[in-house]
C-alpha positions in Angstrom: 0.0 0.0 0.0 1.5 3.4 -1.0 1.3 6.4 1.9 2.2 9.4 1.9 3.0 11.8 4.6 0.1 14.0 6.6 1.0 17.3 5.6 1.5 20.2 7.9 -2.3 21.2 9.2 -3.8 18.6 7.2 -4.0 16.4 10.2 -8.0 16.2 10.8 -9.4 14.3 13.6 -10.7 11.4 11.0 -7.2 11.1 9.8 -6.1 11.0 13.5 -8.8 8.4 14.4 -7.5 6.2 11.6 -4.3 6.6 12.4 -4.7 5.7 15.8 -7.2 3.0 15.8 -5.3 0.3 16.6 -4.4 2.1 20.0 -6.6 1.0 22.0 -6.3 3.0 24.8 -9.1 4.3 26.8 -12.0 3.6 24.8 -14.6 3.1 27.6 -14.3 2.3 31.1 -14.0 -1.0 30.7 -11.1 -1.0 28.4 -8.4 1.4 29.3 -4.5 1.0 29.5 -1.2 2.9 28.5 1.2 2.8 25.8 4.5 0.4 26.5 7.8 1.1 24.7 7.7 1.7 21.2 11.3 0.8 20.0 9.4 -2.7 18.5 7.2 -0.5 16.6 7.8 -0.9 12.6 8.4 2.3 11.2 7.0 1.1 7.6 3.8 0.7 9.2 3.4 4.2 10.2 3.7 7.6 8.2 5.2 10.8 8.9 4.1 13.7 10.5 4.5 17.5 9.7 3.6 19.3 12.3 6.5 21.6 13.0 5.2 24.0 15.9 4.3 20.6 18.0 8.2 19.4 16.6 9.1 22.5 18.5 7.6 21.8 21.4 8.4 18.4 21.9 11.7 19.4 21.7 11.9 22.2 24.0 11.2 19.7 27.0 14.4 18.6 28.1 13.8 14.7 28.3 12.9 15.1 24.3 15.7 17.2 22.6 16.7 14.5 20.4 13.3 14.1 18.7 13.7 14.4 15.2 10.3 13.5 13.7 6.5 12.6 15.0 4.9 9.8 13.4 1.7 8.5 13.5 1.2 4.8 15.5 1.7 1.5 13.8 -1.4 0.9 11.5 -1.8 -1.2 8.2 -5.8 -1.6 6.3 -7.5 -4.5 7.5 -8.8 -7.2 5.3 -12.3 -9.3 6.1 -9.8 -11.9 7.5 -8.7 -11.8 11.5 -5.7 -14.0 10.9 -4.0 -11.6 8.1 -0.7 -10.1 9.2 -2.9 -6.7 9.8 -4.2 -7.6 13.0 -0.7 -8.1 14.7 0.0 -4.2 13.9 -0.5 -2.2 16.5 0.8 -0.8 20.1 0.9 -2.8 22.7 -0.7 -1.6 25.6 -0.9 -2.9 29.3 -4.1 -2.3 31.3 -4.2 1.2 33.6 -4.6 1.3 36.5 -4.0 -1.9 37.2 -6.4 -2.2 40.5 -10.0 -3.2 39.1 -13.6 -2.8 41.0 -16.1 -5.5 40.3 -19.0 -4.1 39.3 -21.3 -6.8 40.8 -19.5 -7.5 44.4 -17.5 -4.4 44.3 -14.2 -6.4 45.0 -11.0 -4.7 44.2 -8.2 -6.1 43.2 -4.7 -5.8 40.6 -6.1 -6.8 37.0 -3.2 -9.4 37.3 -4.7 -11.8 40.2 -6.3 -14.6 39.6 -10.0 -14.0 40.4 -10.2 -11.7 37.4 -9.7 -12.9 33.6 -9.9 -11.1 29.9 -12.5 -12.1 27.3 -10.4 -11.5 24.3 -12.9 -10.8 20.7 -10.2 -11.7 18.2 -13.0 -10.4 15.6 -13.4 -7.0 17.5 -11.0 -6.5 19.8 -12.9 -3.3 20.9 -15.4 -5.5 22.4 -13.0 -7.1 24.8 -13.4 -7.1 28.8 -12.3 -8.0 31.7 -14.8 -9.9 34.2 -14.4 -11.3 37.5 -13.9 -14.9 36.8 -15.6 -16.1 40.6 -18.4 -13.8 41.5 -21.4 -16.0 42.7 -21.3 -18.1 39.7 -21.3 -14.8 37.3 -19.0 -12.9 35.2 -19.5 -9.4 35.6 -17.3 -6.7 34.5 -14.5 -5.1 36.3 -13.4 -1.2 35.6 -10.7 0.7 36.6 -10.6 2.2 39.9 -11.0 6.0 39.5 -8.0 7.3 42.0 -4.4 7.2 41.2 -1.3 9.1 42.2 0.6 11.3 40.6 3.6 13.4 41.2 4.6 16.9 40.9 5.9 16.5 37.0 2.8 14.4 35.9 3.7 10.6 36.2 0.8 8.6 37.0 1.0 5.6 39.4 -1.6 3.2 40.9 -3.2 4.2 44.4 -1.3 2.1 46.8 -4.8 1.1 48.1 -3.1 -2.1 50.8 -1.1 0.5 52.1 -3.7 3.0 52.6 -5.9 0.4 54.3 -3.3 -1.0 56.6 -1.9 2.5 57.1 1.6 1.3 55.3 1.8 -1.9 56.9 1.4 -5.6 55.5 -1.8 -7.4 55.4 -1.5 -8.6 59.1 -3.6 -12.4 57.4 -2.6 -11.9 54.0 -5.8 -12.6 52.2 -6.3 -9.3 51.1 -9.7 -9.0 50.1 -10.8 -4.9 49.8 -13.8 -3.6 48.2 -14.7 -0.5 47.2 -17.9 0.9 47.5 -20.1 3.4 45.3 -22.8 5.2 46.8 -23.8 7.1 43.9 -23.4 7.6 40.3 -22.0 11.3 40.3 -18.4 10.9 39.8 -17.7 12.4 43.0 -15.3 11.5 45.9 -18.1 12.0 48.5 -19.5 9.1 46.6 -16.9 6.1 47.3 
């Protein structure tokens, strides 16, 4: 397939949207993550982009003076067939925050124990979830808790929610099973 590069200011939101719609990064509640390295990304399967004024200020922050170029995330056109080589292109994500609520029992727990599982849709991966595997019989969804940490220049961490329980110290039996209740449906603190 022949590309070209997105010239400077012809970068609409459908050409963004295409670009990045293999992200999958935070397309609903259910379903939301962060980007992991991109050094295994393969540069033929992204395009260019001339943006200079966002070149400029990428640069101007001191952790990104070497940048030389933008480019868009790895994408290639998808055929009717879920097996083609397209639907390995993309960028790998890893799920974020990594504490999940059950939305049934209100459990909470890392995404990576063993009482919660992903239902991969290989034919629309948009569609898959993560449910909690041992709830009465049930699988009901999990979602992201809605605190996390963050410092003073903007990296995001997972609440340490153990620690705040047992005020820094271990789990005196070890079991930890938290929950985390929802009183309303408003979005606000005064809610949990």
């Amino acid at each position: 397939m022949l590309r070209r590069p997105v010239e400077s200011g012809q970068y609409t939101a459908g050409a963004l949207a295409k670009a990045c719609r293999r992200l999958g990064i935070a397309r609903s509640t259910r379903r939301t993550g962060n980007a992991l390295d991109i050094s295994g990304w393969n540069i033929h399967d992204t395009e260019s982009i001339d943006e200079p004024r966002l070149l400029s200020t990428v640069r101007h922050m001191p952790e990104c003076a070497q940048v030389t170029e933008l480019r868009t995330p790895p994408w290639v056109e998808e055929t009717q067939n879920p097996y083609d080589s397209w639907a390995w292109v993309g960028v790998p994500v890893h799920p974020f925050p990594r504490w999940m609520r059950c939305t049934r029992c209100s459990w909470l727990a890392p995404v990576d124990y063993q009482e919660f599982a992903l239902e991969v849709n290989r034919y629309r991966p948009d569609r898959s979830y993560w449910y909690h595997d041992k709830c009465h019989g049930l699988r009901p969804h999990v979602v992201p808790t809605r605190f996390m940490v963050a410092c003073s220049s903007g990296h995001l961490d997972d609440f340490p929610w153990a620690a705040y329980v047992h005020r820094g110290g271990p789990c005196p039996d070890g079991s930890m099973v938290l929950e985390l209740r929802e009183a309303g449906q408003a979005n606000r603190a005064a809610d949990v």
